[in-house]
N, C-alpha and C positions, 0 to 999 in steps of 0.2 A: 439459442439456449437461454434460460431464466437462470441468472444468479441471483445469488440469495446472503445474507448475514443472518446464523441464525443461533442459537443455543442448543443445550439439551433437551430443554424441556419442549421447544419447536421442535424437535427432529423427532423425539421418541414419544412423546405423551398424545400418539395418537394410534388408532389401532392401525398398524400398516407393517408388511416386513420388508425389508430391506436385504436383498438375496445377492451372493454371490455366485456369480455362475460357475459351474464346475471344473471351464478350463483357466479359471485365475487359480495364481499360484496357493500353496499352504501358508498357514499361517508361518511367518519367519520373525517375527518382534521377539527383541532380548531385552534382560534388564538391564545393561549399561548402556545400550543404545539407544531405549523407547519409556521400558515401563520406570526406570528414575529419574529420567529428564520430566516426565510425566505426571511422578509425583510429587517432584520438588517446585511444579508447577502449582499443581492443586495447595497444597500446602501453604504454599505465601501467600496464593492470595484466599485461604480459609484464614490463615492467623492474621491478615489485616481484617477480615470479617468482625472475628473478636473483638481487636481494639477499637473496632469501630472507623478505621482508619478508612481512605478513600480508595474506591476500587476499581480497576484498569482490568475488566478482563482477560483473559488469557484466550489469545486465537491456536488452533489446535492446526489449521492449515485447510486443505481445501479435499473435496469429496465430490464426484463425478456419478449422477443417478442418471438412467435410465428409463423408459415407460415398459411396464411388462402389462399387455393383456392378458386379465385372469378371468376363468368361466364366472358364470352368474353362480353367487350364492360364495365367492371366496372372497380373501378379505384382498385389499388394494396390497399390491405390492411393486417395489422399484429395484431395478437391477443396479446392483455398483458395481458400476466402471474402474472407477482408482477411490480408492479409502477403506479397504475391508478390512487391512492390518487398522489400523485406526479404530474403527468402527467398532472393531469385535475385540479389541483391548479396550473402549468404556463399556461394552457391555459387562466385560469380565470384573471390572473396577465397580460399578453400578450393584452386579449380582453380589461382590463382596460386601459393597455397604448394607444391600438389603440382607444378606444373612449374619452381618453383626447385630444390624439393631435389632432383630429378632430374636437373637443368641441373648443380645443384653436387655428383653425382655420390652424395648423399645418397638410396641408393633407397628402406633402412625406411625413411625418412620420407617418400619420394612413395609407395611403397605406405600409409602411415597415412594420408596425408590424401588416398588415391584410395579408401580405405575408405568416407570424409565423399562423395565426387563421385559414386561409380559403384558401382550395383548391380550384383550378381555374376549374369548372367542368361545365361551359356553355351547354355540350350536355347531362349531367346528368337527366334522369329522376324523380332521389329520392333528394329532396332538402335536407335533411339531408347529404349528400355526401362533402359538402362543409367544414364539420367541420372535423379538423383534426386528434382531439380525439374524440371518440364515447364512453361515459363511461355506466357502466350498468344498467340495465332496470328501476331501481327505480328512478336515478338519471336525464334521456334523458328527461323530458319533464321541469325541471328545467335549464336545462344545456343547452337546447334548447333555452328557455326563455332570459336568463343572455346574452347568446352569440349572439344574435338576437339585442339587446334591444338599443344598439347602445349609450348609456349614465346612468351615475348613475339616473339620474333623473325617468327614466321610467323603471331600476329596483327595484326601492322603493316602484312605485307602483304593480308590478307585485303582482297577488294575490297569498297567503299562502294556501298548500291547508289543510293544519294541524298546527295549533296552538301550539298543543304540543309538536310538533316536532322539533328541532333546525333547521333551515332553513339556511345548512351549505352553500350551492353553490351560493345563493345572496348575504349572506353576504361575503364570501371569494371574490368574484368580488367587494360590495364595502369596504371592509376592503382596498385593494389593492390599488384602488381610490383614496380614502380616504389620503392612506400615499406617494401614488405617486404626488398628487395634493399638497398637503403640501410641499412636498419636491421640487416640482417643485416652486413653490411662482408664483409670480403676472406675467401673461404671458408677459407684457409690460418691466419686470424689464431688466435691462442690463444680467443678468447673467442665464436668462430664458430658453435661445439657447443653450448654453453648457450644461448645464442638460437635456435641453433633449436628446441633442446627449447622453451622457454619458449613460441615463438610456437604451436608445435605444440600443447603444454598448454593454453596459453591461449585458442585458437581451439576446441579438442575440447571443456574443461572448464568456462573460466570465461566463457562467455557463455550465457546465459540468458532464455530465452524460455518467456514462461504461451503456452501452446499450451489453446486451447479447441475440445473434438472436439462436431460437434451432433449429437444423436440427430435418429432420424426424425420425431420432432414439433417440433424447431425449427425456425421459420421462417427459412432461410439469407437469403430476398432482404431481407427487414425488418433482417435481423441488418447485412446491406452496406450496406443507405441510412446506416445509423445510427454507419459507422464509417469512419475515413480513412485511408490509409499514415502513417507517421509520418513528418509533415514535410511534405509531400503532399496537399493536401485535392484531395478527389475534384471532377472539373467536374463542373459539371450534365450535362453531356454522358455523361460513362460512368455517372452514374446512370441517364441513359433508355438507354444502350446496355443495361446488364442488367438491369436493367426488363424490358424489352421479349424479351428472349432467357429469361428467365427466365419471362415470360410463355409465349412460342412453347414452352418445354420441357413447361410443361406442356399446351400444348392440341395435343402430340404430333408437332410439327414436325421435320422436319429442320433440326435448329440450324446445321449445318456446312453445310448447301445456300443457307440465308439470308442468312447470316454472308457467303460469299463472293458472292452476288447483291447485296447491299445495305447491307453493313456494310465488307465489305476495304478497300474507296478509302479511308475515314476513319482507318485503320490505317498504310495502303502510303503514302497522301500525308500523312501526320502532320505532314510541316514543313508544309503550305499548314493543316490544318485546325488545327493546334494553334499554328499561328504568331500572333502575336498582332497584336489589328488595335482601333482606338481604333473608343470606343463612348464617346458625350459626353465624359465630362473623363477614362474613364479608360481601359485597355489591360485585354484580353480575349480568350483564345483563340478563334480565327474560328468554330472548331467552336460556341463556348457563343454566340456574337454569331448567329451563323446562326438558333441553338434556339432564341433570344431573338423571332426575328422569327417565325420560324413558330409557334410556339406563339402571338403574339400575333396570328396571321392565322387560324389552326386557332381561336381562341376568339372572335374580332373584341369583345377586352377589353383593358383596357391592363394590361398584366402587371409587376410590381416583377419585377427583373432577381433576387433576390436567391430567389425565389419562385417561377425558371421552371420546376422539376424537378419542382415539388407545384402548376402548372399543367399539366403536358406528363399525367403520372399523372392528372390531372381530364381531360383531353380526352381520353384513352384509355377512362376510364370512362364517360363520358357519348355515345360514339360507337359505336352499336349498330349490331350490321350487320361491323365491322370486327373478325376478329381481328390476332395479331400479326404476320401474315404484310403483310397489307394496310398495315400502319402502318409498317413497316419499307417498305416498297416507297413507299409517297407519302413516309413523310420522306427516302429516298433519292434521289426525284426530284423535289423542291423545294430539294435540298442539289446539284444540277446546275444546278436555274434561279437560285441565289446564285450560284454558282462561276462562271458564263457572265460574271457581272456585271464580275468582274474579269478576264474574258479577252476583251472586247470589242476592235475591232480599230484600232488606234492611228489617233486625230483621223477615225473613226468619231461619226456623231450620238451612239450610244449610251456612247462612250469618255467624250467629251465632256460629258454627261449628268450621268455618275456622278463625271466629277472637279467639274465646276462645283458637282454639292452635295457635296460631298466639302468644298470651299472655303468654302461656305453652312455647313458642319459641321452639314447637316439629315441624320439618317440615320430620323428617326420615321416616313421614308415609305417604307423599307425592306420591312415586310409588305408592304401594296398593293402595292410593285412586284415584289413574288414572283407573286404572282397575274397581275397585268398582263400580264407575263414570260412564265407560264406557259400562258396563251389565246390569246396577240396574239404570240409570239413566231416565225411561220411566215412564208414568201416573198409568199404571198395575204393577209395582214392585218401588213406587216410597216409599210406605209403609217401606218395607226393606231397602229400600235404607236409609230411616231416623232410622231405628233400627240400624244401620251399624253404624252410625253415634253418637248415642246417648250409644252405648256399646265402641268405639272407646274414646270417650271423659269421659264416664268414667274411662277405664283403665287407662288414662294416668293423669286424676286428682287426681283419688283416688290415685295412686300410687305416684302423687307428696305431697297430705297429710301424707301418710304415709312415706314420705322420703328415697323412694326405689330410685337404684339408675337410672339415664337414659341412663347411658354408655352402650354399646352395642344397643339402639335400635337400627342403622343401619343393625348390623347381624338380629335381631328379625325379623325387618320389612321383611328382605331377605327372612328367613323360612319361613314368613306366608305367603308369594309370592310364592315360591317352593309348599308347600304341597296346599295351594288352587288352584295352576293350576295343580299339578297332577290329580286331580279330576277336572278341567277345572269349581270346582265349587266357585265362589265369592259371593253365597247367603250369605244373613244373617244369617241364622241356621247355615251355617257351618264357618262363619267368626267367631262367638259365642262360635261355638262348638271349633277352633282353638284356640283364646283365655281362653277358661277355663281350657284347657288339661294342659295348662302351669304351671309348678310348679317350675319352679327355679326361683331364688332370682331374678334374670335380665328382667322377665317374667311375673311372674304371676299376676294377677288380685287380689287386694284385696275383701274380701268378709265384710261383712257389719260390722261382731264383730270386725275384726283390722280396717275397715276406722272409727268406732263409737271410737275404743280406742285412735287412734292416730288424730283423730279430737276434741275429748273430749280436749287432754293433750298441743297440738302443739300450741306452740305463733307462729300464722299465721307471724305478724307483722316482727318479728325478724328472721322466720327460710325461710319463702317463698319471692320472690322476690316482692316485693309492685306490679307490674305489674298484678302477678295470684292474691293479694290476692281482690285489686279494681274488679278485674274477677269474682271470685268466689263470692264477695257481691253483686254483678250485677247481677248475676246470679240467687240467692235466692232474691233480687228485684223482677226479672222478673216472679218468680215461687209464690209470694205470689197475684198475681192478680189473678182477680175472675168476672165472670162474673156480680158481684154488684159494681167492682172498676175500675174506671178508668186507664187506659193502659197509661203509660209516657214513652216515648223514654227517656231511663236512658243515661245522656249524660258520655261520653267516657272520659271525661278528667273529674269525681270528682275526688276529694281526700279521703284519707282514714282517718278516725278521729277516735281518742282515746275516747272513752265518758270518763272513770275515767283514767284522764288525765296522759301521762308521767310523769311530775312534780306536784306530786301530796299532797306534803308535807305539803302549806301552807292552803290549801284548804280541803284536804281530808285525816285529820287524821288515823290514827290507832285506831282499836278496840282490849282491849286485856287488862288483870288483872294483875294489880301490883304484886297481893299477890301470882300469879303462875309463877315459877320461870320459864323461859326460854319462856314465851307467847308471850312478845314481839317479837322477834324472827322469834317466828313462824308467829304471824301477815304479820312482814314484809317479811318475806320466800311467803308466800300464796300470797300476794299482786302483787311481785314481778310476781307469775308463772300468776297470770288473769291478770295482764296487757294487755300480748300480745295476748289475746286469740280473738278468732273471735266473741265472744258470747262480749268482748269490744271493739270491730271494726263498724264504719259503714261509710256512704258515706254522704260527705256536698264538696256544692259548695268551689272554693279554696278562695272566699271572705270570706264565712262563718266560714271554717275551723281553721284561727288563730281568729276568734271576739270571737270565743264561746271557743278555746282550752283548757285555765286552770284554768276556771272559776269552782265555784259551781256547783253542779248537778241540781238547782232546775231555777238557771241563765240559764244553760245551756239548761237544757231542755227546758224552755219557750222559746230560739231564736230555737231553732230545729225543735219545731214544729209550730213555725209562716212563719218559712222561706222555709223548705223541707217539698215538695210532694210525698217525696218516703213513700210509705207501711212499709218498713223496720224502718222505725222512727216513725211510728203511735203509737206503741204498748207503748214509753215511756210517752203516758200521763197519764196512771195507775198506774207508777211506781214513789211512792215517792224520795225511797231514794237506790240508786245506789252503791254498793258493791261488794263484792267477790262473796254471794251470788247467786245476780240476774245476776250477769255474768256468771257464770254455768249454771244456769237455762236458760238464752235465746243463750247461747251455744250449751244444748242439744234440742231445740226448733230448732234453725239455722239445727242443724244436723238429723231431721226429712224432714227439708224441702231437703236436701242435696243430703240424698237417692231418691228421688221422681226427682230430677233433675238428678241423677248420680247413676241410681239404678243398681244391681248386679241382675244377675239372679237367 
């Protein structure tokens, strides 16, 4: 490889474009991260410019080029490697200088810095040839747009064509704007002219990038695993995008025909795949959480999340029979059977499914249910498919009432992967039949005598997370409707309410005989253990929750049932007077409904 130290005015002031290829990621550079460290760069050293003071260029960091042979009659161009976040944020900086000093009537200098923007390519066929960076696929028809638009004013309007999406490439042009137009002041003022020489100077001259060109024996794709934008670290994810494109170039593929069969969506819907979505304790673009799963179902091994990139590359190489055509096509349609999971159709079983372990905050069963998803997911097995589902969410509930532990499900979820694809079968019967076999403590399935025992005993309130236990009363909500009651979309944000209240001393004395020695005691021993039971749990608006908290039972009950619609509260207008008692009693009531939502076979 040839390194190089070179400037702007070297990199850019010659007709050549500098091309990212399609399967490098989008653009991702922010203003707190890139474009103001970047401009508090340029800045210091324009205003020593001024004073005349001495100048230390500013190094931008390093840029990795490529040779691209191009037909006769095109202009030279080089592929980049690592630097197109870089690269295509001074272009953006560069196109704002030249359409200020045009705006402020300064044309040498918007012809100087359309020198740095725009190849001089008059007998060019492809109008796009004139730009000096060409960055990748997702990015060219914004970057098109910005570099065209010839003023802040009519990139403002340019239209968005995603909402959700951070719309990095207009604003990085007028972020740049913005701070070059400020810093420049009132184009009339005396001290106008020297600033802009300086920004001029100092954009062309005093920034400084090692530019490394690879010959034909350096290996480019080793050189990209190995390197990151600056500021920027690559996801796992765009490592197996050029992985794999990188692969396909060489086993003679049409890159551009793949790219958009099986690669675009991850591009065009960047805010869904790049948005970020919790994975145990911490936050992870959906795209690398996705990769995470399949790759742990492509290998049926538990994968370290930190290690999925240099598993996805082993699963590629141990998978014979497949080139990259095939890999690119199944990871594209297991990244369909993910995406469905959050587009299920609202207080649907399967809606339902994914929030209740959502609230479990189990996602280690996320592989299996790609597969599951992807066999069982048709009108003719769509039956099973909800059996699948409704035996899954009981395992994992009953077994957090009974306070089994959740450690190792990542290995579990592996085995039921392993032995349901030996038999290549993901039915229901034998997802079932794998689940029951299980008998060790990390494993097995509660049967109805321990979930009846440890549902009887457990203060939900104190031992389970307040998340499952709003879940779980939700749940027996939605199981007491009946074809004579009206259906309420139970809202997601009640709270959980005490009926015989945490502080319950001034209000809800003790029952218990003087003359038996040690009753008191026991009173308050019993009291203590139904407090937190679920049989005295239920669900009130969060206005409702502190007006009614530590009142009377007969106070209480009359705002309960004037103000909540839920089924789950109907039943207290029979109940005079509220105790240890009837907290047992609609305990074991709760826990008939419980089985009928979370039944065992």
């Amino acid at each position: 490889m040839n390194v190089d130290k070179l400037t702007l005015k070297k990199i850019f002031d010659t007709t050549e474009r500098l091309e990212a290829p399609l399967f490098q990621r989008p653009y991702v550079w922010t203003k707190e991260d890139n474009w103001q460290p970047l401009w508090e760069a340029i800045q210091t050293v324009a205003e020593r410019r001024i004073v005349q003071a001495s100048i230390r260029p500013h190094f931008l960091g390093t840029i990795v080029l490529d040779q691209i042979r191009v037909p006769t009659g095109k202009i030279s161009a080089r592929q980049i490697i690592d630097g197109q976040q870089r690269l295509t944020t001074l272009q953006l900086a560069l196109a704002a200088a030249r359409d200020l000093s045009r705006l402020y009537g300064q044309e040498q200098y918007g012809r100087a810095f359309a020198k740095l923007t725009d190849n001089d390519v008059p007998l060019s066929d492809c109008v796009d040839e004139i730009f000096k960076v060409w960055p990748t696929n997702a990015d060219r028809e914004d970057f098109r747009q910005v570099m065209k638009s010839t003023c802040p004013a009519k990139v403002r309007k340019l239209p968005h064509s995603d909402p959700n999406d951070a719309w990095l490439i207009p604003d990085a042009y007028l972020f740049f704007s913005d701070c070059f137009m400020e810093w420049l002041g009132n184009p009339q003022s005396k001290g106008f002219a020297a600033r802009l020489d300086a920004l001029h100077t100092t954009l062309r001259d005093d920034l400084q990038v090692v530019v490394i060109d690879l010959e034909e024996k350096d290996d480019a794709q080793e050189i990209f695993e190995t390197l990151n934008a600056l500021g920027t670290p690559l996801l796992p994810a765009d490592l197996v995008k050029n992985f794999l494109f990188h692969l396909a170039d060489g086993q003679q593929h049409d890159i551009q025909k793949l790219y958009n069969q099986y690669w675009v969506t991850f591009d065009v819907e960047r805010s869904y795949w790049r948005g970020e979505k919790r994975m145990g304790r911490l936050k992870r673009p959906r795209i690398d959480v996705f990769l995470y799963y399949y790759v742990t179902l492509m290998k049926a091994e538990d994968i370290l999340v930190p290690q999925v990139f240099r598993a996805f590359r082993e699963f590629v190489g141990q998978s014979d029979g497949m080139n990259a055509a095939m890999h690119m096509e199944q990871f594209n349609s297991y990244a369909g059977v993910y995406r469905g999971f959050d587009q299920a159709a609202p207080n649907s079983r399967e809606e339902l499914f994914f929030y209740r372990l959502d609230q479990m905050d189990t996602t280690t069963v996320f592989p299996l249910l790609l597969e599951i998803f992807k066999q069982n997911n048709t009108p003719e097995l769509k039956s099973d498919l909800l059996q699948i589902l409704v035996d899954l969410e009981s395992f994992f509930i009953r077994r957090a009432v009974c306070e089994l532990t959740p450690k190792n499900y990542n290995r579990f979820v592996v085995d039921l992967i392993k032995e349901a694809r030996a038999g290549n079968d993901f039915s229901a019967s034998n997802i079932r039949t794998l689940l029951l076999k299980q008998t060790a403590e990390i494993s097995r399935w509660p049967d109805d005598k321990e979930f009846k025992e440890a549902w009887l005993a457990l203060p939900f309130y104190k031992r389970l997370k307040r998340a499952r236990t709003r879940m779980i009363l939700e749940a027996l909500e939605r199981e007491l409707y009946t074809e004579k009651t009206e259906k309420i979309d139970v809202e997601r944000s009640l709270t959980v309410e005490h009926l015989l209240p945490q502080k319950w001393a001034k209000q809800w004395p003790l029952t218990f005989s003087k003359d038996t020695p040690g009753d008191e005691d026991r009173a308050e021993r019993l009291r203590k253990d139904s407090l937190h039971k679920i049989g005295n749990l239920t669900l009130l608006t969060k206005a409702l929750n502190p007006a009614v908290s530590n009142g009377p039972w007969l106070k209480k009950r009359q705002a309960i049932l004037q103000h909540s619609a839920l089924n789950l509260n109907r039943p207290f207008q029979n109940i005079e007077a509220w105790d240890e008692s009837a907290i047992d009693q609609r305990t074991e009531q709760l826990f008939s409904l419980a089985t009928k939502i979370w039944p065992h076979p």
